[in-house]
N, C-alpha and C positions, 0 to 999 in steps of 0.2 A: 476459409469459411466466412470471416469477416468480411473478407471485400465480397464475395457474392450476397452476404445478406443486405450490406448496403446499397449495392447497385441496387439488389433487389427493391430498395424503400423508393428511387429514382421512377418505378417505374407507374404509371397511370392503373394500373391494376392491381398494385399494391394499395394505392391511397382507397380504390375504389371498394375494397373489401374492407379496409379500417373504417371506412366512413361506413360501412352498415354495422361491423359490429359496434362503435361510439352512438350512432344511433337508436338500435333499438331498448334503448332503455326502460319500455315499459315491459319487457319482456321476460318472463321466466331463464329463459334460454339466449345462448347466442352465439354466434358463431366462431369455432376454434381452431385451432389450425391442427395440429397430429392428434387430439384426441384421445389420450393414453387413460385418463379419465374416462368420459365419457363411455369408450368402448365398456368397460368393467363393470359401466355399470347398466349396460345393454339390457334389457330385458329379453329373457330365453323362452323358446314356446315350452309348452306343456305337450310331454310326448302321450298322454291319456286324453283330453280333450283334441290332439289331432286325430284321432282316430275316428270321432266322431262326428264330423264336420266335412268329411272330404264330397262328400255330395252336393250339400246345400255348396260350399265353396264354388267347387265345379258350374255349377251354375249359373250362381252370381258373375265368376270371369269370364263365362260364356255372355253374358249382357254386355259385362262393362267392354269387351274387347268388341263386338259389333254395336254398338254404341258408337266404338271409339273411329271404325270402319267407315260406319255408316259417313261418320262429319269427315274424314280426312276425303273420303270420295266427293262429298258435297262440295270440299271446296277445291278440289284439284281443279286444276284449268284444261277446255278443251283444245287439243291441238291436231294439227292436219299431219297424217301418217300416210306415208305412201305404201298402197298397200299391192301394187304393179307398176310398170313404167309407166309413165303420163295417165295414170289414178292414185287421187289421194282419199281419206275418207278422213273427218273430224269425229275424234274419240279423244276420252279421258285421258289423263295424264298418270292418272292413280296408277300405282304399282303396285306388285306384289311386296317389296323391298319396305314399304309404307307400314307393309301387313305385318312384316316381318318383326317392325321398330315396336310396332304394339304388341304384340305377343312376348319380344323382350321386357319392354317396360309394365306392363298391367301387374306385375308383382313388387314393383319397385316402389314404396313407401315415397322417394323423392323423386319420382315424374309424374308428368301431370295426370297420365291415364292409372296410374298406380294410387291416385289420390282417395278411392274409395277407399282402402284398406283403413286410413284414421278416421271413417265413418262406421265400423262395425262395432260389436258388442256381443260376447257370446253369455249366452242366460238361460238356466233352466229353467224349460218348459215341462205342465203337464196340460194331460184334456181341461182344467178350469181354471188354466192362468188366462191371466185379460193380459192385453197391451200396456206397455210405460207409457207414460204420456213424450211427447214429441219424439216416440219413436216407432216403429211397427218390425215387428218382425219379416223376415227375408220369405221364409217358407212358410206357416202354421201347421201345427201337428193335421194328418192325414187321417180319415177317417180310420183305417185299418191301425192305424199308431193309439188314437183314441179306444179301439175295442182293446188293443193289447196289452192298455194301462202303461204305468211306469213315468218316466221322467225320461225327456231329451233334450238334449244339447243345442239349440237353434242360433240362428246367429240373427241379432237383431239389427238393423241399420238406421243411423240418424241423418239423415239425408241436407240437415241441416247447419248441420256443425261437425267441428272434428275433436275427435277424442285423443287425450294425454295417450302418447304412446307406453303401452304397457304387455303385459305375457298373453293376453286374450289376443289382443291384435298383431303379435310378434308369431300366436300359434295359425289365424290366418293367414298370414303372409308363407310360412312356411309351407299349409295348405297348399297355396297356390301355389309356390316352388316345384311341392312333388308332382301335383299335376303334371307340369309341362316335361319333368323328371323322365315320364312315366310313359308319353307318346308322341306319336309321328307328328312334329308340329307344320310339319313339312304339309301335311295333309289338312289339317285345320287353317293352313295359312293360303291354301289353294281355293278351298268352299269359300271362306272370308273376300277373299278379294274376287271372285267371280259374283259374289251376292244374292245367288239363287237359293240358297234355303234360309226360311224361314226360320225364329227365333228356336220353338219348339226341336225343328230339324238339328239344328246344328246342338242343341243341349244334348239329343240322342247320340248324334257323331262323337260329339268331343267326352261325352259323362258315360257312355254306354261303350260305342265301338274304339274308340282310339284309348281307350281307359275304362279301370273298375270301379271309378267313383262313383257308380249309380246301380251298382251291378243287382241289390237286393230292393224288395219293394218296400220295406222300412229299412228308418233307418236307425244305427244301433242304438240302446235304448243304455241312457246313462245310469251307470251298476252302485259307481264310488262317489262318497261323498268329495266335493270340492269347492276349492275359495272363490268364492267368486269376486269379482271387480267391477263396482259400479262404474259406469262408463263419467268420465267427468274429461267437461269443454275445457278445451284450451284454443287459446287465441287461434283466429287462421295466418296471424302472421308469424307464427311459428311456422307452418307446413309451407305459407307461399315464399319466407327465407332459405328454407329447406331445399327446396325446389330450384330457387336460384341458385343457389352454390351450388347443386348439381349440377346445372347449366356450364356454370361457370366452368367447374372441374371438367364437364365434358369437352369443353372449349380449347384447355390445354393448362388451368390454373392447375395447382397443386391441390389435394385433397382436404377440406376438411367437413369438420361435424357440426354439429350442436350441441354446445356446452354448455352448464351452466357458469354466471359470472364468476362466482367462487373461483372455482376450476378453472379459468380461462386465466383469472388472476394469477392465480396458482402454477400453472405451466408458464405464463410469460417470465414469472421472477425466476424460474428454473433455467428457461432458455437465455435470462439475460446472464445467469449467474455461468451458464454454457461460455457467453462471450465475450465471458469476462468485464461485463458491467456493473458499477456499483451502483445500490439505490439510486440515487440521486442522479444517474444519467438515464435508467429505468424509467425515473418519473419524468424527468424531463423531455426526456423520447417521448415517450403519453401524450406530453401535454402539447409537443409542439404539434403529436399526432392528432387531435382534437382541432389546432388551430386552424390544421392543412385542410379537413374535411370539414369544419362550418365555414372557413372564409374562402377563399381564393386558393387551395389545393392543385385541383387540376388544373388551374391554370399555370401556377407556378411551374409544374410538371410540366407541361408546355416547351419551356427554355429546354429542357434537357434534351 
């Protein structure tokens, strides 16, 4: 186990992950490697508040995923397809397969089409709440919602910042989960990539016919009291670090989270105590790890 974790230090994508977590220093969070922390202290959705949200949800993923359509088709390149012997025609390169990666990812907190999820906020609404400020709500209560009275669950969006990952945004993400749980995506991923219906169309497809997230014309009307969570900013270089290490880990790194330093601390003296290091080669290791990523690192890496 020693010599693979040493090799491992040899290699240019080991130094290149030390160097962002050494880096972000101004940062709450950063990056760690198993996570055994972290996961524990995940935030869990709220199985009462998904209940009432699966509509507005539904919705919203219906934007974000043709949205997401929309640009990957804008930017495919056209090319010459033969479509008989000696006829070719120039058409898009976009694929279904395209469609597919977005449908996977749109509930993924760490890709980049997944990224609305740290923009929501769920908050009771009645008929004479006003707006937050630098926020608006997704849906507003419906005139038939307003004759019915009561309080509902709305989900607000801050279009401008991303919020500290917590149980409101952990009970969207699962939202969207069930969604796709729940029907033919096979079907939704066909209407998408042919681009014939319109926003409206495809909200009735995918919230109506392929699923029951729309099924009644209100929507449920919140009964229980609950805690609610003021939505609060946290840096964007938390989510676009997030993001990267997802990259990274899809690439073929090994997986890891977002820790905090504490924590991270705390795991490495664990893992050094694993390999039988004593403090003082601990710190050592650290600090030559520090020298590799402000000075000449990868270059040294280089020789090997």
């Amino acid at each position: 186990f020693q010599v693979i974790f040493w090799t491992a230090m040899m290699s240019p994508i080991f130094w290149t992950a030390i160097f962002v977590i050494l880096t972000l220093t101004s940062s709450n969070y950063i990056p760690g490697t198993s996570g055994r922390r972290k996961r524990d202290k995940e935030p869990v959705f709220d199985k009462y508040d998904l209940k009432l949200i699966g509509c507005d949800v539904c919705r919203f993923v219906v934007e974000q995923v043709r949205e997401a359509t929309e640009e990957k088709r804008a930017e495919a390149p056209i090319v010459s397809v033969a479509v008989r012997p000696g006829k070719k025609e120039r058409r898009s390169s976009f694929s279904e397969d395209e469609v597919q990666e977005i449908l996977g990812d749109v509930c993924h907190r760490k890709k980049k089409v997944g990224a609305w999820l740290w923009r929501t906020d769920l908050v009771e609404h009645t008929a004479k709440s006003t707006k937050h400020n630098q926020s608006f709500v997704y849906r507003p209560i419906t005139k038939s919602e307003k004759k019915n009275g009561g309080s509902y669950l709305l989900i607000e969006h801050h279009p401008d910042y991303y919020g500290v990952w917590d149980r409101e945004k952990a009970t969207v993400q699962r939202s969207c989960e069930r969604l796709f749980e729940d029907m033919d995506v096979d079907e939704l991923s066909v209407a998408l990539w042919k681009g014939e219906l319109d926003e409206a169309a495809l909200v009735s497809l995918t919230c109506e016919e392929l699923s029951n997230s729309c099924g009644k014309k209100n929507r449920p009307k919140l009964m229980l009291e609950r805690d609610d969570i003021a939505f609060e900013v946290t840096d964007a270089q938390l989510v676009e670090t997030e993001q990267m290490m997802q990259s990274m880990e899809d690439s073929g790194m090994p997986p890891m989270v977002m820790q905090s330093r504490g924590d991270m601390e705390d795991e490495l003296r664990e893992m050094s105590e694993e390999l039988g290091m004593s403090e003082e080669e601990m710190n050592e290791y650290m600090d030559s790890a520090k020298d590799m990523s402000a000075g000449g690192g990868a270059q040294e890496n280089d020789e090997f």
